[in-house]
C-alpha positions in Angstrom: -2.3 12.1 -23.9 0.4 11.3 -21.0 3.6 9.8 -22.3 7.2 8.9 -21.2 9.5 11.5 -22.0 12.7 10.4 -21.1 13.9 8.0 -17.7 17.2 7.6 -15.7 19.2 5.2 -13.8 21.3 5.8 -11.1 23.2 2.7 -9.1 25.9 3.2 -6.4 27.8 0.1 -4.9 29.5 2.6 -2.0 28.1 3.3 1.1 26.6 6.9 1.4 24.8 9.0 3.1 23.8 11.2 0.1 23.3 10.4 -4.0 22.4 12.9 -6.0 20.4 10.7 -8.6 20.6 10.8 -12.8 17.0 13.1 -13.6 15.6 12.5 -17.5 15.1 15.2 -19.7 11.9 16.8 -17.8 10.1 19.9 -18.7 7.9 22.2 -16.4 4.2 20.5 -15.6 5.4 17.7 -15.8 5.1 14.9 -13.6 8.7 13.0 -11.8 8.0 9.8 -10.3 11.4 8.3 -8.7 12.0 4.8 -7.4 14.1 4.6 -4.6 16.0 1.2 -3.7 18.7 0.7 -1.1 19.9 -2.2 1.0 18.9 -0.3 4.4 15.9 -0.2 6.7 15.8 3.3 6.8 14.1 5.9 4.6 14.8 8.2 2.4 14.1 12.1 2.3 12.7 14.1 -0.3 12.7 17.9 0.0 9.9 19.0 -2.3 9.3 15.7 -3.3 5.9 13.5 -2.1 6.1 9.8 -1.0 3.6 7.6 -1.8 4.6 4.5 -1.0 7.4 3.2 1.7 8.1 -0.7 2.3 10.7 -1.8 4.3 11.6 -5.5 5.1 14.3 -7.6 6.1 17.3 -4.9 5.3 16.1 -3.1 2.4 13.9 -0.2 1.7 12.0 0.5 -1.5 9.9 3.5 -1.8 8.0 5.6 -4.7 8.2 9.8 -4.6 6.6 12.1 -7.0 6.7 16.2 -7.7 5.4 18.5 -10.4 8.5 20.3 -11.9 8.6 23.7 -11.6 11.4 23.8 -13.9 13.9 21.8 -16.1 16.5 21.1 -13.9 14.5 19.6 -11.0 17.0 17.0 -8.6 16.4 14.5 -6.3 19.5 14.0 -3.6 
């Protein structure tokens, strides 16, 4: 049966044009599923990663991305 392994949190009060984000303790197969806020109307780009859902309204942006790991130490910048 599918269960949460592990989660993480990353928050950033500085403007940036790149984060690397926190990543839980993740094993290959199995499935990452990151949340992505910020107060901008533009997107965000995941290399490897698939987006499934994108909203943006009013000055913020809110979207949902998912990938398989391949390995361990997958990242999301």
């Amino acid at each position: 049966m599918a269960k949460i392994r592990d989660y993480a949190i990353t928050i950033s009060t500085a403007a940036t044009a790149s984060l690397v984000c926190e990543m839980p303790t993740h094993a290959t197969g199995d499935l990452l599923i990151a949340f992505l806020n910020k107060d901008s109307t533009t997107g965000f780009a995941g290399t490897g990663w698939n987006l499934h859902r994108s909203q943006n309204s009013a000055g913020a942006n809110g979207e949902i991305w998912t990938k398989r790991a391949t390995s361990s130490s997958e990242t999301i910048t």
